[in-house]
C-alpha positions as CSV (number, residue, x, y, z in Angstrom):
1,X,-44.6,-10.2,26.2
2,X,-43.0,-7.9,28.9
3,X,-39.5,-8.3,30.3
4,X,-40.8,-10.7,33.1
5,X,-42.2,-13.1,30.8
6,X,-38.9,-12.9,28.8
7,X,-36.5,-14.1,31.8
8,X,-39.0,-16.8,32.3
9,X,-38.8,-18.2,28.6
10,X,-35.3,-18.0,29.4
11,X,-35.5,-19.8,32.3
12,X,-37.5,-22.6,30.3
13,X,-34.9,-22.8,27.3
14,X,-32.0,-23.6,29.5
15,X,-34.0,-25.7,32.0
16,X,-34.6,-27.7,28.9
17,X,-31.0,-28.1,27.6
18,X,-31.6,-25.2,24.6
19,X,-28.6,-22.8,25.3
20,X,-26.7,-22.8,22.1
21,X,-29.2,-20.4,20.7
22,X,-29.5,-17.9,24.2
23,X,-25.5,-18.1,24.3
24,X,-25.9,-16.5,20.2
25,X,-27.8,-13.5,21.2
26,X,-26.8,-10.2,22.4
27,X,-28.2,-9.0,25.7
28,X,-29.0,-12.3,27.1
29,X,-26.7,-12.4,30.7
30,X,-26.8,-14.8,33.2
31,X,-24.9,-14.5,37.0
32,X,-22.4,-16.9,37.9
33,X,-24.2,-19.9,40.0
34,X,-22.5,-20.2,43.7
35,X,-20.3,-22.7,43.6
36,X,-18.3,-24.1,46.4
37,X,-15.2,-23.6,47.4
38,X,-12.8,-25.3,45.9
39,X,-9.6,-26.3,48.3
40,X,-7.9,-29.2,47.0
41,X,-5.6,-30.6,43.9
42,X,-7.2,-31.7,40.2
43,X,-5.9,-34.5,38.0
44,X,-4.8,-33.7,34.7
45,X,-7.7,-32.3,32.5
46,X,-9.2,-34.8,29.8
47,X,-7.2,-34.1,26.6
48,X,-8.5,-34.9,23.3
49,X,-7.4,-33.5,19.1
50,X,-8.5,-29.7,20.4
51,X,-6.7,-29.5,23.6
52,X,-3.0,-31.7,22.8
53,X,-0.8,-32.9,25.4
54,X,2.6,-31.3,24.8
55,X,5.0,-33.7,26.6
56,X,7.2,-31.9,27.4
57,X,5.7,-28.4,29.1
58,X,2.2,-29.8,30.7
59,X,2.3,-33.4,31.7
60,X,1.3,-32.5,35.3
61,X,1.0,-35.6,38.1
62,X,-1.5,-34.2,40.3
63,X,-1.2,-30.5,42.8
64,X,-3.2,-28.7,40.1
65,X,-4.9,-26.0,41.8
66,X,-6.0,-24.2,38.3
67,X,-6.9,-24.7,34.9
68,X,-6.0,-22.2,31.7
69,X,-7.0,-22.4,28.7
70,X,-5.1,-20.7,25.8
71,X,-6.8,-19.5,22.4
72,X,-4.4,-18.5,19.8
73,X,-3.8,-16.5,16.5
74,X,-3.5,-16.2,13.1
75,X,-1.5,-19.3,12.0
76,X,-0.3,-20.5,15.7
77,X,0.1,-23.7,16.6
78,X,0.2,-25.4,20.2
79,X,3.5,-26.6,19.5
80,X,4.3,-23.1,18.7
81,X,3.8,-22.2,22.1
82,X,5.7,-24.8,24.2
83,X,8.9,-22.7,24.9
84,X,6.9,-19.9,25.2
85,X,5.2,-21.4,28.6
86,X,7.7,-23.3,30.2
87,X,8.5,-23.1,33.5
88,X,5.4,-22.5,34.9
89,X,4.6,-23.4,38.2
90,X,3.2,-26.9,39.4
91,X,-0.1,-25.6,40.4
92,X,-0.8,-24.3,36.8
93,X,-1.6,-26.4,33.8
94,X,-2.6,-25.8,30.3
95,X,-4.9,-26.1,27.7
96,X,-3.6,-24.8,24.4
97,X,-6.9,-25.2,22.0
98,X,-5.5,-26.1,18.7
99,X,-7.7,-25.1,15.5
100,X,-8.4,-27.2,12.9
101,X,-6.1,-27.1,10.0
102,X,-3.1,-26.3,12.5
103,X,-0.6,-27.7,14.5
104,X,-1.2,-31.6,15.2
105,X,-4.5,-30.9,13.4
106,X,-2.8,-30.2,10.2
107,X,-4.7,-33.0,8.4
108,X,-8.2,-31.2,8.7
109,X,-9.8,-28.4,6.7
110,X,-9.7,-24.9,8.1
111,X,-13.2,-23.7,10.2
112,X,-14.8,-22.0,7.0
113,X,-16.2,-19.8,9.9
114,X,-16.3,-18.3,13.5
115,X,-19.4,-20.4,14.0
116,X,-17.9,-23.5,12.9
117,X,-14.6,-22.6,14.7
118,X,-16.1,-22.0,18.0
119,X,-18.4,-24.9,18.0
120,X,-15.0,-26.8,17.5
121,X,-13.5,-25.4,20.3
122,X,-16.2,-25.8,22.6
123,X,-16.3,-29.2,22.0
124,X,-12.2,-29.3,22.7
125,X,-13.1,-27.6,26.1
126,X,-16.0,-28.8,27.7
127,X,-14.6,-32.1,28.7
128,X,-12.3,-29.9,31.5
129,X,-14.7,-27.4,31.8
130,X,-18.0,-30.1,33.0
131,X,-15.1,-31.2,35.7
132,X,-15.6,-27.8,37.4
133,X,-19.2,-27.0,37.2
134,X,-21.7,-27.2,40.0
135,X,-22.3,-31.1,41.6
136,X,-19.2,-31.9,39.1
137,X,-15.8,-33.8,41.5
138,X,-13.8,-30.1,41.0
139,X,-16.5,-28.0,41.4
140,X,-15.5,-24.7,42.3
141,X,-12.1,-24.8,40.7
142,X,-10.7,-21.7,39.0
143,X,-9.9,-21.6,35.5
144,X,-8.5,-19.0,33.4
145,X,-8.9,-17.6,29.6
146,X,-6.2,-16.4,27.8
147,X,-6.3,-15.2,24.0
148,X,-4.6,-13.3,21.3
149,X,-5.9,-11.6,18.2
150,X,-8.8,-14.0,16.7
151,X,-8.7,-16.0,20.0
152,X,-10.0,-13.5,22.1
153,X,-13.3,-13.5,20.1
154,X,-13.0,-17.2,20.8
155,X,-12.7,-16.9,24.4
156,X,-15.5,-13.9,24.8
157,X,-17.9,-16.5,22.8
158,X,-16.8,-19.6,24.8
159,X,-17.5,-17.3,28.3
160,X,-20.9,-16.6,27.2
161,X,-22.0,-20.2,26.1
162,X,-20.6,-21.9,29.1
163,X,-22.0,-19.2,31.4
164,X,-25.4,-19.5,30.2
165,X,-24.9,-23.3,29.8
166,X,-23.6,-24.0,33.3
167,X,-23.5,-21.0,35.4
168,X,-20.2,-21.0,35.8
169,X,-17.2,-18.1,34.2
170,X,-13.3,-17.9,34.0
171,X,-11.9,-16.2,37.6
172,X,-9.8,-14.0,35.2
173,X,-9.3,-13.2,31.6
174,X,-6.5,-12.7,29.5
175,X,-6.4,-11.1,26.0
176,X,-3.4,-9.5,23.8
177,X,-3.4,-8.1,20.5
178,X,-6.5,-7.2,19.9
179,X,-9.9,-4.8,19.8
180,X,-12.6,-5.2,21.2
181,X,-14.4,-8.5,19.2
182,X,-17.1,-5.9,17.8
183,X,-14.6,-4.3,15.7
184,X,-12.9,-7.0,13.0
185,X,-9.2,-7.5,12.9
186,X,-9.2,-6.0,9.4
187,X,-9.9,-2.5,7.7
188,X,-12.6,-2.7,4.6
189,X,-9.8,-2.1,2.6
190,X,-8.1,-4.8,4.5
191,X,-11.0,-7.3,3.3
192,X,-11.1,-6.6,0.6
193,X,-7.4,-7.4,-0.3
194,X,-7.9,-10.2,2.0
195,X,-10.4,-11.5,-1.1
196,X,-8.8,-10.5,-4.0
197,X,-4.8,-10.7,-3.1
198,X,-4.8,-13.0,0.4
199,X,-1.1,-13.6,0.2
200,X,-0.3,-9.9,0.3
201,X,-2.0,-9.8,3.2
202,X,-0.8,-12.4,5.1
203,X,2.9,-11.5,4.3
204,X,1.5,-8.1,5.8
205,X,1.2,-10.2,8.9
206,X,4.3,-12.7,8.7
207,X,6.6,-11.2,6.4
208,X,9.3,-12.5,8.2
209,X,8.5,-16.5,8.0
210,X,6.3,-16.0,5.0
211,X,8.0,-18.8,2.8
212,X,7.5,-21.6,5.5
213,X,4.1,-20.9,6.7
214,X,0.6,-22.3,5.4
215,X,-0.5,-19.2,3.3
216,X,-4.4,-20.9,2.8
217,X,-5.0,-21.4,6.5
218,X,-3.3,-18.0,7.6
219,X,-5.4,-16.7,5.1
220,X,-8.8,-18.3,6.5
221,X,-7.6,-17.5,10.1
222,X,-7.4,-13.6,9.1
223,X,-10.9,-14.0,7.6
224,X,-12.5,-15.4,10.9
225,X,-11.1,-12.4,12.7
226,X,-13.5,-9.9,10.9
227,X,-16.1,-11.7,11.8
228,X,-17.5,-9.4,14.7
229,X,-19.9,-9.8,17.8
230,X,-22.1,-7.4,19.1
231,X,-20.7,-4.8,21.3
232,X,-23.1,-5.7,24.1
233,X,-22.8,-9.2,23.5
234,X,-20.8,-10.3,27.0
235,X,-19.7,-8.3,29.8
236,X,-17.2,-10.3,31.7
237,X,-17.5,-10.4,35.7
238,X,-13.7,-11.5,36.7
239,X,-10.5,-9.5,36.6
240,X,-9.2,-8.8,33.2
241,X,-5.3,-7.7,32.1
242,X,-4.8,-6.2,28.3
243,X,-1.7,-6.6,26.9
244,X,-0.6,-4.4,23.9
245,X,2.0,-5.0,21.6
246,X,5.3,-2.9,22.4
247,X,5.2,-1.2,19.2
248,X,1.3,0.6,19.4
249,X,2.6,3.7,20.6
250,X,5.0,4.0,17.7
251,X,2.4,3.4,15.6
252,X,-0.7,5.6,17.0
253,X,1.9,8.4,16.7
254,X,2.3,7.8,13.3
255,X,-2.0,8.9,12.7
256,X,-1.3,12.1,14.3
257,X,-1.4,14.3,11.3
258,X,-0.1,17.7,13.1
259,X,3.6,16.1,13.2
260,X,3.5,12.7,11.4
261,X,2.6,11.3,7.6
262,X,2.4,7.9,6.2
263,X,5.2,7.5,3.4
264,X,4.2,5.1,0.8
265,X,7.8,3.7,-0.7
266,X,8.3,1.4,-3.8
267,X,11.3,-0.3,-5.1
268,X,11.7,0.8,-9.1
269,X,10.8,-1.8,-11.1
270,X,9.0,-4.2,-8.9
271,X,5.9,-4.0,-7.2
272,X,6.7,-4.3,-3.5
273,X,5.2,-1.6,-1.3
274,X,6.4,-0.3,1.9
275,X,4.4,2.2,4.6
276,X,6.5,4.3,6.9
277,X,5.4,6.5,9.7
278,X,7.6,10.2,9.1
279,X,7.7,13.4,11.0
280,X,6.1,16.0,8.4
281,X,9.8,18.0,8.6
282,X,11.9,14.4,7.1
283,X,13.8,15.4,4.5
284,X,14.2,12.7,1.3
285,X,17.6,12.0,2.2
286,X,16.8,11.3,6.1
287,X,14.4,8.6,4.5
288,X,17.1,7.2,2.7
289,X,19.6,6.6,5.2
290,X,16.6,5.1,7.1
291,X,15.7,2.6,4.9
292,X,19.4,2.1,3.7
293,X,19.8,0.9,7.3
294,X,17.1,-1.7,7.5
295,X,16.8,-3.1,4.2
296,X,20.3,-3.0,2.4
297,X,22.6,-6.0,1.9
298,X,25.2,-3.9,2.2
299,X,26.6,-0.9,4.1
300,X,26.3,2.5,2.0
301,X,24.0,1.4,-0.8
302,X,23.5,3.9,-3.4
303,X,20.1,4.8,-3.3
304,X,18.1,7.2,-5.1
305,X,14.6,8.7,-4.7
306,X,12.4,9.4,-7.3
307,X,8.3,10.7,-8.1
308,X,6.0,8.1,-8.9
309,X,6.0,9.6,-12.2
310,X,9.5,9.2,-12.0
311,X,11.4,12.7,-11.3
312,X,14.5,12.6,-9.1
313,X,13.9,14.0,-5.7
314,X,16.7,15.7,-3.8
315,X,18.1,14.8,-0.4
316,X,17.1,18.1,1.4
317,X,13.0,18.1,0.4
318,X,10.4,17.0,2.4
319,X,9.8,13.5,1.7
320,X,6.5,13.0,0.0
321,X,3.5,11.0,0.8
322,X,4.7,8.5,-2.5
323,X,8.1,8.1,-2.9
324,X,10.1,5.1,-5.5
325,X,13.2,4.3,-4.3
326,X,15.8,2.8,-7.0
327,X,19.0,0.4,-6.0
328,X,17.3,-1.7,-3.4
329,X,16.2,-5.1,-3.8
330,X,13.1,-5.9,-1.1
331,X,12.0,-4.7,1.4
332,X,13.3,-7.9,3.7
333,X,14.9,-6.4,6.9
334,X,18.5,-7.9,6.0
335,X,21.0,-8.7,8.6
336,X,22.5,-6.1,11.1
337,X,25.7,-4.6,9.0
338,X,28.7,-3.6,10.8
339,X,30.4,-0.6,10.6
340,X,33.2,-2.2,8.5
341,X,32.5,-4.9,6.3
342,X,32.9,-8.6,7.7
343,X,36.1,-10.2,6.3
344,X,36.5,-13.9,5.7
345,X,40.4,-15.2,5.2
346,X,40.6,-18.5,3.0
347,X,38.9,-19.9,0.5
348,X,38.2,-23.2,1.6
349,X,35.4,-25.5,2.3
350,X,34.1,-23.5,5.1
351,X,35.4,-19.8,3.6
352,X,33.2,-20.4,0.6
353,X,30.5,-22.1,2.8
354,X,30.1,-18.5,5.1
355,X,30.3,-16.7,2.3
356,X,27.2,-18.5,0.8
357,X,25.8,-18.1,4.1
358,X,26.0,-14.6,4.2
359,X,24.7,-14.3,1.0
360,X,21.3,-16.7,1.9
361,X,20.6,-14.0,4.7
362,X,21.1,-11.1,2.7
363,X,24.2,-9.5,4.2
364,X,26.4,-8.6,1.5
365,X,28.5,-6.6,3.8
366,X,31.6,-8.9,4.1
367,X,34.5,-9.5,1.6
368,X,37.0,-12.9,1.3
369,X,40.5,-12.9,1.3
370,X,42.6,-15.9,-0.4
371,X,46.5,-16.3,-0.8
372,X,45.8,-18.8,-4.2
373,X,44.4,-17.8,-7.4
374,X,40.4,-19.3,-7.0
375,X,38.7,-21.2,-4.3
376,X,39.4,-24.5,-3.2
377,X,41.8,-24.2,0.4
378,X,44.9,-25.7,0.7
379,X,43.6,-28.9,1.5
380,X,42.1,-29.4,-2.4
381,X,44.9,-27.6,-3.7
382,X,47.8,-29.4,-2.7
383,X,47.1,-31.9,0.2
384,X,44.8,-33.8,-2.5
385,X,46.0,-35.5,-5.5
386,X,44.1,-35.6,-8.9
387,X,43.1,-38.9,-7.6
388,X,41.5,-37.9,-4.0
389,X,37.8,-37.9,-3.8
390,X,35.4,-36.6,-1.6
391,X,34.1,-38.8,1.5
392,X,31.0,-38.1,3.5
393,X,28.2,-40.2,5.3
394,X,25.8,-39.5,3.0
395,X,24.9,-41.8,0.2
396,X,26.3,-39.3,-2.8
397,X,29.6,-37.6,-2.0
398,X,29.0,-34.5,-3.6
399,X,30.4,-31.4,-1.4
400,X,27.2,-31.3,1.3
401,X,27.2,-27.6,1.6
402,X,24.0,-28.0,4.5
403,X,19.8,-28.5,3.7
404,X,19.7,-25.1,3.5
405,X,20.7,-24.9,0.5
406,X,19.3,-27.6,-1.0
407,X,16.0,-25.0,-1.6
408,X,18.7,-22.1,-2.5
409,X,20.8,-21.6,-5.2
410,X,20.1,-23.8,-7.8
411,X,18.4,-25.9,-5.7
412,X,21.0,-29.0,-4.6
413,X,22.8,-31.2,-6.8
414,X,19.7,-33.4,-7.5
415,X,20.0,-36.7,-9.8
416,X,19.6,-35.7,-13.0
417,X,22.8,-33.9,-14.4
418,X,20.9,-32.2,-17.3
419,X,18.9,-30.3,-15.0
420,X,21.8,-27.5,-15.3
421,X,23.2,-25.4,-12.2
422,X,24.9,-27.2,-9.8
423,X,23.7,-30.5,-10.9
424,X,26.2,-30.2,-13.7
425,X,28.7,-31.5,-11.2
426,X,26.9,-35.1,-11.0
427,X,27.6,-35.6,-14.8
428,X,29.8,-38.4,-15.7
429,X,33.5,-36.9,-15.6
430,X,36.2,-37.4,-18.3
431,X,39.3,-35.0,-16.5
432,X,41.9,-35.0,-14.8
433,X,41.8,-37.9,-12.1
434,X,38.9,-39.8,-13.7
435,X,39.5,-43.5,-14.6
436,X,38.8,-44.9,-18.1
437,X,35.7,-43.9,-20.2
438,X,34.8,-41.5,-17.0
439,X,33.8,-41.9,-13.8
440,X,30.2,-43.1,-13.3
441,X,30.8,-47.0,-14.5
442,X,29.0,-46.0,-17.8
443,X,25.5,-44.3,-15.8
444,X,26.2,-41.1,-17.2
445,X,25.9,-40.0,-13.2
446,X,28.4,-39.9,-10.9
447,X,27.9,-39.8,-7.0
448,X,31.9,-39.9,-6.2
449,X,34.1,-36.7,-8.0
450,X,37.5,-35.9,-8.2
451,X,39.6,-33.1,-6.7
452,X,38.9,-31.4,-10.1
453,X,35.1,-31.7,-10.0
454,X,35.4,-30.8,-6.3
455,X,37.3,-27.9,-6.8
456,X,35.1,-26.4,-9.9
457,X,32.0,-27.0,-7.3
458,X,33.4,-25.1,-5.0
459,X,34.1,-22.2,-7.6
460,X,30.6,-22.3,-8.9
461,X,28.9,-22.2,-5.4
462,X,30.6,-18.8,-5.4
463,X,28.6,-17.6,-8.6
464,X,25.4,-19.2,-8.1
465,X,25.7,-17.1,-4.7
466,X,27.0,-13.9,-6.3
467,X,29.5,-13.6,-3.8
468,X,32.7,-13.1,-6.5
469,X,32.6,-10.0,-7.0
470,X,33.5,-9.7,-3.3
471,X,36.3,-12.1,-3.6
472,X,40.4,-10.9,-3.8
473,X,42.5,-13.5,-4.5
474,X,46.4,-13.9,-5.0
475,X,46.4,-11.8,-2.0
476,X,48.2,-12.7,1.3
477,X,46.9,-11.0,4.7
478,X,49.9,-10.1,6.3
479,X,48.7,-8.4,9.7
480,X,45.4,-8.1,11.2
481,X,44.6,-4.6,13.2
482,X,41.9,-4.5,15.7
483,X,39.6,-1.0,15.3
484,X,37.3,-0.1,18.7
């Protein structure tokens, strides 16, 4: 078969509807079909589960003059994005694909692969897309593709299929945060921790919302990205823009071996690792103030370095490839720390409550000041009587420090007073204030304490936080001065 009698079995395989496979195979290009041109306004494009109407940023009423269509990445949701795009202009409207397993498709299983997850996708799409293809009421409108990581392989697949399918391309192409889709998002080493250790590697990605995110479905996300297509597999005929992240040139200086290294660190005693980019002159103690800075909960931390094999390193080395650092606790960028420390006067209600605060966020940089000998504010101390209770809206008056820390800490009151911690402070109560027999009309439980039980809440919030040791009490601020 020569190259003549190729094109026309090619020509025969989409004359007959059979483009799925062509669209799968490297080399196989088509030219854009001449369309006319398009001058007027579209209707809203047909939504359905893949492409969701967000309310409140694309709920266009007709003057659409073109149609994008966004592909996300790892872990994104469309309702991730709808800050990100508003304000756009009239003429614009979106299409934010959303993946199975994500978003308002939460319900679903994950695409086990790129196949499947294209497929998905094309289906979401095509709807809009037979709108503006030749014969079709919009034909000639523009559309756009925009991606990010794993997306653009998503949009470079969907070009092709659609382009051999119909004839018709996007009129310009977006894509951020990634190679090109015949080199996979991940190293080897990379997949294979992605196999053996997958949540190491998506914290890798998301360390800072790692806790609220869906580990298994960032996890299959990742996977899909190293699934590669052929270099030659699409060349796109439309403008492109590539966007890379602000942060690439800081880290392609860090491979240059003539004046950079990769540091390995590692806490002592844990097994949290840490990769820094350092000039080959950094000395030990340059490293330390460096990571004192972004990772301490408090302002001078002592730290020391040490060998892997544990020797102590001194301050004016050169810091090693492998270095164990001892008297940090992660490697959790903490909050910014002021010079001076951050100083809280009273311990009341809302004293102890920022203070607990602080403490949730990993800023141990602050210190509380109180006139009285413990916590409790001059409200609880001598406003109330042994009698006074605490009053809120919600249906048990136990001090409602805020939801956050209800998955802190101890973990909220709860219902059951032998669970220990803070849910001590539901048990029955037999002090100072309590009626008869104790409060808690014979449950065993009570939902309504007494200025004592209030006060020794307040007092224990303070060492279920580990915040006393920063406490001085009996102590009367007399003056403030203001410094800068």
């Amino acid at each position: 078969m020569d190259f003549d009698d190729l094109d026309d079995a090619i020509e025969q395989r989409i004359a007959e509807g059979d483009t799925e496979a062509l669209a799968n195979l490297s080399g196989v290009t088509m030219q854009k079909k001449t369309l006319k041109t398009f001058s007027g306004t579209m209707a809203p494009m047909p939504r359905n589960k893949g492409l969701p109407l967000i309310d409140c940023i694309n709920n266009p009423q007709g003057g659409i003059k073109m149609r994008a269509f966004i592909f996300q990445g790892p872990g994104d949701s469309a309702e991730d994005l709808k800050f990100v795009v508003a304000g756009i202009p009239k003429w614009l409207e979106f299409g934010l694909y959303e993946y199975p397993g994500h978003g308002w498709r939460a319900s679903e299983e994950p695409a086990k692969d790129f196949e499947s997850l294209a497929k998905d996708a094309l289906e979401a799409i095509l709807p809009a897309i037979e709108e503006l293809i030749e014969g079709a009421k919009y034909e000639g409108a523009p559309f756009v593709f925009m991606g990010r990581s794993v997306g653009c392989q998503l949009l470079v697949h969907l070009s092709k299929t659609i382009l051999v399918k119909y004839g018709v391309g996007p009129s310009a192409v977006v894509v951020t945060d990634r190679a090109p889709p015949s080199v996979p998002l991940l190293s080897e080493q990379g997949q294979m921790e992605l196999k053996s250790d997958p949540n190491k590697v998506v914290k890798a990605f998301n360390w800072s919302n790692f806790e609220l995110i869906n580990k298994k479905v960032f996890a299959s996300d990742l996977a899909i990205g190293c699934e590669t297509l052929d270099a030659f597999y699409h060349k796109f005929e439309c403008d492109m823009m590539l966007l890379k992240g602000q942060h690439d040139a800081f880290c392609d200086a860090g491979k240059k071996k003539s004046k950079y290294k990769a540091v390995n660190l590692k806490i002592k005693g844990k097994e949290e690792t840490l990769d820094l980019p350092a000039e080959s002159e950094t000395t030990v103690g340059d490293m330390l103030q460096a990571v004192d800075k972004m990772f301490s909960y408090r302002m001078g931390a002592k730290l020391t370095a040490l060998t892997p094999e544990g020797t102590a390193l001194k301050a004016d080395a050169t810091v090693p490839s492998a270095m164990v650092i001892d008297g940090l606790q992660d490697f959790q960028h903490a909050r910014y720390a002021w010079p001076h420390p951050v100083c809280i006067i009273g311990g009341g209600f809302y004293g102890v409550k920022m203070a607990m605060e602080y403490m949730l966020h990993k800023n141990e940089n602050i210190m509380l000041f109180d006139r009285h000998k413990d916590a409790g504010g001059d409200a609880w101390l001598y406003s109330a009587t042994k009698y006074s209770r605490c009053q809120t809206d919600f249906g048990a008056f136990n001090i409602w420090w805020g939801h956050q820390f209800n998955f802190s800490g101890d973990g909220g009151y709860g219902s059951n007073p032998t669970n220990g911690g803070r849910a001590k402070y539901t048990k029955s109560f037999d002090g100072p204030g309590a009626p008869e027999g104790g409060s808690g009309a014979g449950t065993g439980v009570d939902y309504h304490p007494v200025r004592q039980q209030i006060l020794d809440s307040m007092r224990y919030a303070l060492e279920e936080y580990n915040f006393r040791k920063y406490c001085t009490f009996a102590t009367e601020v007399a003056s403030l001065k203001i410094v800068g």
